[in-house]
C-alpha positions as CSV (number, residue, x, y, z in Angstrom):
1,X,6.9,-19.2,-51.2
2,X,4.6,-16.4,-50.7
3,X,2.7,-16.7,-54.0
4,X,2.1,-20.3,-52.9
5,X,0.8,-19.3,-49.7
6,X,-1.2,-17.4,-50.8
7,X,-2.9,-19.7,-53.5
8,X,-2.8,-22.2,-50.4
9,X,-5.1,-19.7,-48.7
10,X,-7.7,-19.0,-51.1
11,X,-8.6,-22.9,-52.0
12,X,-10.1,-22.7,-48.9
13,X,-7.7,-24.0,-46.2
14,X,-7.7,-21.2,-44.0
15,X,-10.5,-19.8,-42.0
16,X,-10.9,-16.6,-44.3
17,X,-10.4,-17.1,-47.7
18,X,-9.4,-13.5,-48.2
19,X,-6.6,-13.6,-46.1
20,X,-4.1,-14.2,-48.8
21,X,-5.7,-11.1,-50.8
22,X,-5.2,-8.4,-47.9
23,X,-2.1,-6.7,-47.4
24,X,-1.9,-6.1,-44.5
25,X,-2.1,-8.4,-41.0
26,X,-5.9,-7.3,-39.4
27,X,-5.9,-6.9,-36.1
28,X,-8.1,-9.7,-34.0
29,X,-10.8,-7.0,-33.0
30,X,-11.1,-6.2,-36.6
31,X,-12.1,-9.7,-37.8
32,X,-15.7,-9.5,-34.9
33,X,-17.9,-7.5,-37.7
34,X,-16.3,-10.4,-40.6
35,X,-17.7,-13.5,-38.3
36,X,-20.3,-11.6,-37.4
37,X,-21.3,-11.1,-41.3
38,X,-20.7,-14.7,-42.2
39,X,-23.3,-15.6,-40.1
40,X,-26.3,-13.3,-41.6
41,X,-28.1,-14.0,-44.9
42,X,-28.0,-11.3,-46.5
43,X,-25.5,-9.5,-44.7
44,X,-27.0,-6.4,-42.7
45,X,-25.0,-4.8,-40.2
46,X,-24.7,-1.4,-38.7
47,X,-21.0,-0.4,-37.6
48,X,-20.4,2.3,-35.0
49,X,-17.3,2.0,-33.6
50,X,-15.0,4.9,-32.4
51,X,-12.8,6.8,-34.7
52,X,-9.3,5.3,-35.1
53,X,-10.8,1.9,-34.7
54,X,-11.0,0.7,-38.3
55,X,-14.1,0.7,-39.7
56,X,-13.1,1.0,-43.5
57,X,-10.9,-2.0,-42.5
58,X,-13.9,-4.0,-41.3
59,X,-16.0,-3.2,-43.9
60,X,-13.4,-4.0,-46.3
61,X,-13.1,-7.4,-44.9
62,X,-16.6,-8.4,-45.4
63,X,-16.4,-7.0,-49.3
64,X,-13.2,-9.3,-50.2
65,X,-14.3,-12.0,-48.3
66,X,-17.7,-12.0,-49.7
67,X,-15.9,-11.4,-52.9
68,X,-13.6,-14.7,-53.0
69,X,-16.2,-16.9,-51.5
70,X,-18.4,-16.0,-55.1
71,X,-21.0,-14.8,-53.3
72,X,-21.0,-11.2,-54.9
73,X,-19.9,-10.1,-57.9
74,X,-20.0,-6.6,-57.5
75,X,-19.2,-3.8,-55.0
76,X,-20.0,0.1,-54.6
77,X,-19.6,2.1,-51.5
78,X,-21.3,5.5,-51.1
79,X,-19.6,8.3,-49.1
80,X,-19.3,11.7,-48.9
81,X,-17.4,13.7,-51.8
82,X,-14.3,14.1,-49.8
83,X,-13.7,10.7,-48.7
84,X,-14.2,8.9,-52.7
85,X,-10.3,9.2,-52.9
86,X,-9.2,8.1,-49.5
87,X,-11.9,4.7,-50.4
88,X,-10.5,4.3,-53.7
89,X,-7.1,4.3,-52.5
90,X,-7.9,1.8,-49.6
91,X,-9.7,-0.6,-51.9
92,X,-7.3,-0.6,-54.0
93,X,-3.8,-0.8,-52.1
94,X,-4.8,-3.1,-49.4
95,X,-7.6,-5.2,-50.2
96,X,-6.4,-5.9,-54.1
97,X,-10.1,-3.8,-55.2
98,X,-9.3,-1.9,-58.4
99,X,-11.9,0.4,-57.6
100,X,-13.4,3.4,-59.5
101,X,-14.3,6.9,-58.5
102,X,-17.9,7.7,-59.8
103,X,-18.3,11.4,-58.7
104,X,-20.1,14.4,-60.8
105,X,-16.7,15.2,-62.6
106,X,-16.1,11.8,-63.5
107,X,-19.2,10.0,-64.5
108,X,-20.1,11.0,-67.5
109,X,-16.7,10.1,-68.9
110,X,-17.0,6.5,-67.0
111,X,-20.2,5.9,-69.1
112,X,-19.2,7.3,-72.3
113,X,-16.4,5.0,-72.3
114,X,-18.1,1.7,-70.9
115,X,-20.2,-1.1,-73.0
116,X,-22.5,-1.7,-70.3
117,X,-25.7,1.2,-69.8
118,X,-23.9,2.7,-66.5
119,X,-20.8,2.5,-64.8
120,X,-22.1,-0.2,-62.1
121,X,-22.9,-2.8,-64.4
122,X,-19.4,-2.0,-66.4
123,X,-16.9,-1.3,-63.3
124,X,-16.6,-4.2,-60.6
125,X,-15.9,-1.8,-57.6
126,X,-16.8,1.6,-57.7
127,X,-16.8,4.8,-55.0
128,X,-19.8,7.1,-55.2
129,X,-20.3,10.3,-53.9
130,X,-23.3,10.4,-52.1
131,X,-23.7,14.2,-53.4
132,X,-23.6,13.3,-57.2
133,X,-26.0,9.7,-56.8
134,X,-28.5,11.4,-54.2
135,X,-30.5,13.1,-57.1
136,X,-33.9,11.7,-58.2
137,X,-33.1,10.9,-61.4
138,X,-29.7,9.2,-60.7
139,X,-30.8,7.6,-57.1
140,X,-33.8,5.5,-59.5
141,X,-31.1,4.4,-62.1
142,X,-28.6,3.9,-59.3
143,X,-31.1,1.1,-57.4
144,X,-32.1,-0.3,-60.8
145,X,-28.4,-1.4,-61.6
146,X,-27.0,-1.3,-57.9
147,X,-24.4,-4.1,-57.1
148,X,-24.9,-7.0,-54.2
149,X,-23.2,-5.9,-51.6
150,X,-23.3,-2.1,-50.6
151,X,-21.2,-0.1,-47.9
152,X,-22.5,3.3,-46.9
153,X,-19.8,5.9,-45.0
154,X,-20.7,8.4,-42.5
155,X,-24.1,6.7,-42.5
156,X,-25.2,9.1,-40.0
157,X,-25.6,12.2,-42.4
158,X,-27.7,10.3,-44.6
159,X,-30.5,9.3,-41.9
160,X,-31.4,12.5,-40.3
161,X,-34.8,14.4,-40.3
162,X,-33.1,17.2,-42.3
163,X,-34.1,18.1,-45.3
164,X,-30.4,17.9,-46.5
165,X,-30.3,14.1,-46.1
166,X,-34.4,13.5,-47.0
167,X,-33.1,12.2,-50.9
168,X,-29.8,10.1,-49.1
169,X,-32.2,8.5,-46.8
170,X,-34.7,7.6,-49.7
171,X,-31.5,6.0,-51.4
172,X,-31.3,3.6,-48.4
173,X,-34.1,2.8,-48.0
174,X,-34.7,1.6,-51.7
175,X,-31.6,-0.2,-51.7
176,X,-32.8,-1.8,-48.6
177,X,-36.1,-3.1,-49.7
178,X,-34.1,-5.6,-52.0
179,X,-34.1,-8.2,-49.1
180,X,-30.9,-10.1,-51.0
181,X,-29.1,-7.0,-50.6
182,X,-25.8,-6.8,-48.4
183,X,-25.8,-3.8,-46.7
184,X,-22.9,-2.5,-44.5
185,X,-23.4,0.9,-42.8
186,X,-20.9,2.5,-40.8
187,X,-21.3,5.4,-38.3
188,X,-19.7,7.3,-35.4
189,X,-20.9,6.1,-32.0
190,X,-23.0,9.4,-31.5
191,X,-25.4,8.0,-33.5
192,X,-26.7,5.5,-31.1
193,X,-27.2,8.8,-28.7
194,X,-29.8,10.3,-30.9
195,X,-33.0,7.9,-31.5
196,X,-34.1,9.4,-34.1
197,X,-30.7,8.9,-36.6
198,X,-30.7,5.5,-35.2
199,X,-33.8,4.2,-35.9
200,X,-33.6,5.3,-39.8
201,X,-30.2,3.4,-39.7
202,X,-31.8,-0.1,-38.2
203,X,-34.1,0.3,-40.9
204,X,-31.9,0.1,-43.3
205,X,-29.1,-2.1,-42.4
206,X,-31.3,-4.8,-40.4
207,X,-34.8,-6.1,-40.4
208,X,-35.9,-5.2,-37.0
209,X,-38.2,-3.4,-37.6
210,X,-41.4,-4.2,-34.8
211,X,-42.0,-1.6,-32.3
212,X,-41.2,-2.2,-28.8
213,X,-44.0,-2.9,-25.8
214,X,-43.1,-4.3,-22.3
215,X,-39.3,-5.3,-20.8
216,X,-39.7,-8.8,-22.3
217,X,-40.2,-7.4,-26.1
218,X,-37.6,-4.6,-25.2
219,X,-35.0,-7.7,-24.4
220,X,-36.2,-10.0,-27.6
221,X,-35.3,-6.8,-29.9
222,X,-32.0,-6.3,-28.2
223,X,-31.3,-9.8,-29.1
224,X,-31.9,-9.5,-32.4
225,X,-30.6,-6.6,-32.9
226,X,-27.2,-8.0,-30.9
227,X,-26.7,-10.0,-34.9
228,X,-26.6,-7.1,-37.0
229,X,-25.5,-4.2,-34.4
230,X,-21.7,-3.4,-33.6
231,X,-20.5,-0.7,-31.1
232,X,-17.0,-0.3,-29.7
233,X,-14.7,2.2,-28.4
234,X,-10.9,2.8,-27.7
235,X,-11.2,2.3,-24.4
236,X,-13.2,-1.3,-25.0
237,X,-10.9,-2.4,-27.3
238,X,-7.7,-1.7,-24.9
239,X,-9.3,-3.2,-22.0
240,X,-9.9,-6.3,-23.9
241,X,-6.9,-8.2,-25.3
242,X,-4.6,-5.2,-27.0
243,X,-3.4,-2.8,-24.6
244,X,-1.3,0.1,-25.6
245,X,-2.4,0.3,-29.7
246,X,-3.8,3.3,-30.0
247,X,-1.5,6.2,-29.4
248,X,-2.0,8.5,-26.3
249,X,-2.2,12.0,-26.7
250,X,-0.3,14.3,-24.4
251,X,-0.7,17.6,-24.7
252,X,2.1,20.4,-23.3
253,X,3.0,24.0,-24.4
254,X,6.5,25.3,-25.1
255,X,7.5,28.8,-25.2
256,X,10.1,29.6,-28.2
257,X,11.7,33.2,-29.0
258,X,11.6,34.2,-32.7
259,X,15.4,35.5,-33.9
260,X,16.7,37.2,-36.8
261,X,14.2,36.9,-40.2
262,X,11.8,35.2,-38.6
263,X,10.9,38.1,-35.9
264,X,11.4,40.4,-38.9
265,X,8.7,38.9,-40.5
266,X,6.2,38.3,-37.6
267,X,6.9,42.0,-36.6
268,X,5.8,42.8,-40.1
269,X,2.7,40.6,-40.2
270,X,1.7,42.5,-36.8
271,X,2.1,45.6,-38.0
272,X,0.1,44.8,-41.3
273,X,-2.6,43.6,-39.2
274,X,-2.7,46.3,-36.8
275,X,-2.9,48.6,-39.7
276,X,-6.2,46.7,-40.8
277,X,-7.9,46.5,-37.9
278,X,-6.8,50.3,-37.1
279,X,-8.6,51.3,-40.4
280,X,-11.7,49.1,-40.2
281,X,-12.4,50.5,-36.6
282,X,-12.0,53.9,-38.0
283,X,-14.2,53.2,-41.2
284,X,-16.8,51.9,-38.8
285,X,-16.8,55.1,-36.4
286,X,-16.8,56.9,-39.4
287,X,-19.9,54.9,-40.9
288,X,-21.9,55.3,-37.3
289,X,-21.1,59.1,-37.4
290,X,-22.6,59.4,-40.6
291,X,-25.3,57.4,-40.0
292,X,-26.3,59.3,-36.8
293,X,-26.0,62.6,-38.3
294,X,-28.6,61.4,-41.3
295,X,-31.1,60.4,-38.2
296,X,-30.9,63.5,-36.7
């Protein structure tokens, strides 16, 4: 009965045809940046909701769904180095996205063992690390064989005025320029705080790009911006429809006695680090005495 729900799902019956491919129930808040993608050609949208929210879940939503409806063929996501694992595992366990891991360890052995030039033409899904793909020479093979649809993690890093995230930002915006491109970018909320970060993401995950003159061509670009543009925090969520889903931190302090080996060994570590900082402070008089008796 499940399998044929399922296969009832994805013929097209239900509103989402990636609904029987998830496994897991999204919540209703979840599904605003998947209606809000179905409506843009190409998709272009710039995520910033809080943390805890669900912004891999989002995103992932528009990949599968964009996925089963044919429309892409392909998916890569670029992120940081120590989130590749944590995306591969979330691709793979709840959206049914047997995704691979191209990092600096692992690529050469991707493409040594694929038919296809590079990895991205070979593998369906893959993970990048932002790090390993950033570099001249692999960002212009990277955009050259780059799949459809693209989501970028911690967006934020990659569009700053730093020299750090100059080559990330280069990426972006030579993916962008390929206007058939789907583009997802997700970021932290503090983005929106610092114009500067925000701008460069607009750029690359919409096509607003005119610059603003008078309170009537302030309110057209909101508007437009309003398609591609999603911000929301705990506190909007809860107030909306789902009270109580996020958990509430409380914070207290309890006192506690240590008791037989344990205060042994605390009394030990004390007395070890006593000793160091009793001998450092004495090297360092030591060193000044010596160093004031060469002056003089």
């Amino acid at each position: 009965m499940r399998d044929a729900f399922q296969l009832a799902l994805r013929r097209g019956a239900g509103p989402f045809r990636s609904a029987g491919r998830v496994s897991f129930e999204p919540r209703s808040y979840q599904l605003v940046p998947l209606m809000m993608a179905l409506k843009l050609d190409p998709v272009r949208l710039l995520i910033a909701d809080d943390v805890g929210i669900g912004k891999t879940i989002e995103a992932g939503l528009v990949a599968r769904e964009l996925y089963d409806r044919g429309e892409i063929e392909r998916i890569t996501v670029l992120c940081p180095p120590h989130l590749v694992d944590q995306w591969v595992t979330q691709l793979t366990t709840k959206f049914h996205l047997p995704a691979v891991a191209v990092t600096a360890s692992s690529a050469a052995r991707l493409e040594r063992d694929c038919q296809p030039p590079t990895a991205f033409q070979a593998y369906p899904v893959t993970v990048v690390s932002l790090d390993y793909i950033k570099s001249d020479r692999r960002r212009h093979e990277f955009v050259r064989a780059c799949p459809e649809f693209v989501i970028v993690d911690e967006a934020h890093a990659c569009v700053g005025s730093g020299d750090g995230s100059a080559s990330a930002y280069d990426l972006l915006v030579e993916l962008a320029a390929d206007k058939s491109r789907h583009i997802t970018l997700l970021t932290q909320p503090r983005t929106a705080a610092t114009s500067t970060r925000f701008t460069n993401c607009c750029r690359c995950s919409t096509r607003v790009r005119e610059s603003v003159g008078g309170r009537r061509k302030l309110r057209e670009l909101r508007e437009r911006l309003a398609a591609h543009y999603l911000q929301r925090r705990r506190v909007d969520i809860e107030a909306w429809k789902e009270p109580g889903i996020f958990p509430k931190r409380e914070e207290t302090e309890a006192t506690y006695r240590l008791t037989g080996e344990h205060e042994q060994f605390m009394d030990r570590v004390l007395d070890y680090c006593t000793a160091v900082v009793e001998r450092v402070g004495a090297d360092q008089r030591r060193h000044d005495w010596h160093f004031g008796e060469h002056l003089l």
